[in-house]
Every structure is written in structure tokens, then in C-alpha cells.
N, C-alpha and C positions, 0 to 999 in steps of 0.2 A: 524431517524437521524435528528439533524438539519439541518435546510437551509444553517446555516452562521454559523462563528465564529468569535469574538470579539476578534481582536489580536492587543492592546495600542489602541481601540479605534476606529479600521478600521475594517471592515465587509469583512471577506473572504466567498468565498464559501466553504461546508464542502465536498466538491467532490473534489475541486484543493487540502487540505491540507490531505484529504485523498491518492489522489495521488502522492503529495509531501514525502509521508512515505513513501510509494508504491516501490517509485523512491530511497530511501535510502536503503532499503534492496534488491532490484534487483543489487544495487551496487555492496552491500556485498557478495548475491549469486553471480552474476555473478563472483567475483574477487577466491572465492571457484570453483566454477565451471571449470574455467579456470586453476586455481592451480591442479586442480584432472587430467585435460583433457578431460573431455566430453565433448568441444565444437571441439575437433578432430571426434567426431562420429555421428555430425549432416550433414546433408546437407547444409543449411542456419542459420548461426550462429543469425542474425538478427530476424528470424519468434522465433524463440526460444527463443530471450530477448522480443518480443514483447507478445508474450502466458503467459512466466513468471510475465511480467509486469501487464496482463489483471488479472491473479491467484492471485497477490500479492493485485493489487487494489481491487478487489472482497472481499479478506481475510481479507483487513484491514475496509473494507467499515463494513462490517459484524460485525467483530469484536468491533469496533466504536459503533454499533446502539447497541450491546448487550451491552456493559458496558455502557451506557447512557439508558439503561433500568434496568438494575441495581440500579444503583445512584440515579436514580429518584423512585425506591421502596425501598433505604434504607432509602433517605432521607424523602419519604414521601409527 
């Protein structure tokens, strides 16, 4: 995966914008989640956004290094 990404010229880390995604679909789940009611059958509704959270940033992190291993074999 990159180090960085170039966003108008300013160097992010690829870990925070990784995260940053991370953070928009644990939204999403969570606002589903909540709609179903499966946060009535946890104990700690919090350990459960933060396991989702660590699943979510894992998946995209992953996800991220595989399609930039892609890209860089179609491009050559």
C-alpha cells in the first residue's frame, strides 16, 4: 500500500484515509444495525462499533493494497 496520498497537493497518510472510509461505512452499518435492532442483543453497544470499526479498517486497508496491485499490473 502507499505511505501517502496526494490530495490538491498535500500528503496524507494512507492509513488515516483508509480509516476515514472505515468511518463512513461503520455509519452506514451502524444506522442498518440499529434499524434491524441488533444493538438490543449486545451487551456493550460501543465494543461492537469499535470490533466493527477495526473489521471495516482491516477490509478496506486490504482491499486498497489489492486494487493498487492491480493497477500497477495492468498499467504496467
Amino acid at each position: 500500500m502507499l505511505a501517502e496520498v496526494s490530495l490538491f497537493g498535500i500528503f496524507i497518510n494512507a492509513g488515516l484515509v483508509s480509516a476515514f472510509f472505515a468511518v463512513l461505512l461503520l455509519l452506514l452499518l451502524r444506522k442498518g444495525l440499529a434499524h434491524v435492532g441488533a444493538y438490543r442483543l449486545v451487551w456493550h453497544p460501543a465494543l461492537v462499533d469499535l470490533a466493527l470499526f477495526m473489521l471495516l479498517w482491516g477490509g478496506v486497508a486490504f482491499a486498497a493494497d489489492a486494487l493498487q496491485v492491480r493497477l500497477f499490473s495492468l498499467l504496467g
